[in-house]
C-alpha positions as CSV (number, residue, x, y, z in Angstrom):
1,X,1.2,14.6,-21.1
2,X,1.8,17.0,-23.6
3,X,2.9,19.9,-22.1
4,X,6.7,19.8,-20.7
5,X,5.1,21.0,-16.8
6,X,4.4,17.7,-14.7
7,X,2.0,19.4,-11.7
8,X,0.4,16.9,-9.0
9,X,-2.5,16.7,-11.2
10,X,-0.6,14.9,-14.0
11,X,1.2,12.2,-10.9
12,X,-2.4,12.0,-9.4
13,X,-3.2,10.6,-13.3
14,X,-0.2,8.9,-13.8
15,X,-0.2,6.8,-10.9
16,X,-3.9,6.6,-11.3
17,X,-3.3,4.6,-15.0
18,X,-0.3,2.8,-13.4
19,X,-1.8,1.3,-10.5
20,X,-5.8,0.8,-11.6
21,X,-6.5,2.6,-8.1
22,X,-9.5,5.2,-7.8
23,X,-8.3,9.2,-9.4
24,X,-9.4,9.8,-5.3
25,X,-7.2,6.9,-3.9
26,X,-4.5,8.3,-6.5
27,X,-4.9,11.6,-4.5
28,X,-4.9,10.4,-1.1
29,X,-1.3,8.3,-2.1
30,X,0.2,11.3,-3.5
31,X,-0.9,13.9,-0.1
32,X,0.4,11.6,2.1
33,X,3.8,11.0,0.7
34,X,3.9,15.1,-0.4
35,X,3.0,15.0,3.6
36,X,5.6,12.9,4.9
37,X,8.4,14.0,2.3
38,X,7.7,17.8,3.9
39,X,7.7,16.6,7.7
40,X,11.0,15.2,6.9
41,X,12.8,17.9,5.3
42,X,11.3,20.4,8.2
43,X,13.2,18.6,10.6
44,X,16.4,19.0,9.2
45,X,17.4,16.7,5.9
46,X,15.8,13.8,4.0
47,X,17.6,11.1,2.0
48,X,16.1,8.8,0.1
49,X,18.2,6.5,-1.0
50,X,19.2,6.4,-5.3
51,X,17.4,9.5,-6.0
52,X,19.0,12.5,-3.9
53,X,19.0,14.5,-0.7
54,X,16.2,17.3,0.3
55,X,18.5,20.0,2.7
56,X,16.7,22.8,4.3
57,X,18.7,25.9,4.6
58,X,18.7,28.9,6.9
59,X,20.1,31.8,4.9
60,X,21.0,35.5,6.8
61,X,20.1,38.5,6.1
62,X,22.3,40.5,3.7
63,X,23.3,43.6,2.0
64,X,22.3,43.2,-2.0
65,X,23.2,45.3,-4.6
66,X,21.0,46.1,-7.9
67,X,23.7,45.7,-10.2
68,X,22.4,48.2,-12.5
69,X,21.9,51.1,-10.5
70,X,23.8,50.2,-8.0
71,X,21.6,50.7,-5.2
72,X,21.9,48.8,-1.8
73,X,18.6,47.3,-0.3
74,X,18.1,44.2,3.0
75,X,17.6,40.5,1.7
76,X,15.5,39.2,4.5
77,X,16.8,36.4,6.5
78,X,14.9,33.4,4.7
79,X,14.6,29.4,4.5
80,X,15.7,27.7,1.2
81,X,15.8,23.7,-0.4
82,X,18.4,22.2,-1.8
83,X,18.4,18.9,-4.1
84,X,21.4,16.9,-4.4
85,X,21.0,14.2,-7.2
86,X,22.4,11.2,-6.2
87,X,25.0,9.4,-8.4
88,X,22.6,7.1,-9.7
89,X,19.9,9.8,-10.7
90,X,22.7,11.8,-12.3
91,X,24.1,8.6,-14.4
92,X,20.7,7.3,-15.3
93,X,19.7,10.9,-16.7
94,X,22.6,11.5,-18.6
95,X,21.9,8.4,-20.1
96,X,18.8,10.7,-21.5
97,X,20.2,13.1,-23.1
């Protein structure tokens, strides 16, 4: 991996190398977790234990300003995710830097 982007391409290699399995059993692995990981944060919040916590929020619609002209304009109503590291991931990548 060169670049500094790591898509599901690079994990479908990765884990590929790592685990001797098939580039097609790679990609089977990594759907099905990116599957399950989503069908948990839909339903509300997902914690997985020494990593972090996946929150889905419900933001309202709003009045925003463009702050150079000024000018007023709707925010739609919209759905958003949060990360929180957990204090593990935060100690071990600040051991990184």
């Amino acid at each position: 991996m060169n670049n500094n982007k790591f898509t599901k391409n690079n994990f479908i290699i990765e884990l590929s190398k790592k685990t001797g399995f098939s580039k097609s059993i790679s990609k089977k692995l990594v759907d099905d977790l990116l599957e399950a990981l989503i069908s948990n944060i839909i339903t509300g919040k997902l914690i997985l234990k020494n990593i972090g916590t996946f929150k889905l929020l419900k933001k309202k619609e709003r009045v925003g300003r463009n702050p150079k002209t000024k000018e007023e304009f709707i925010i739609k109503s919209r759905k958003s995710l949060t990360f929180i590291a957990s204090k593990y991931l935060s100690n071990l990548l600040n051991l990184y830097k």
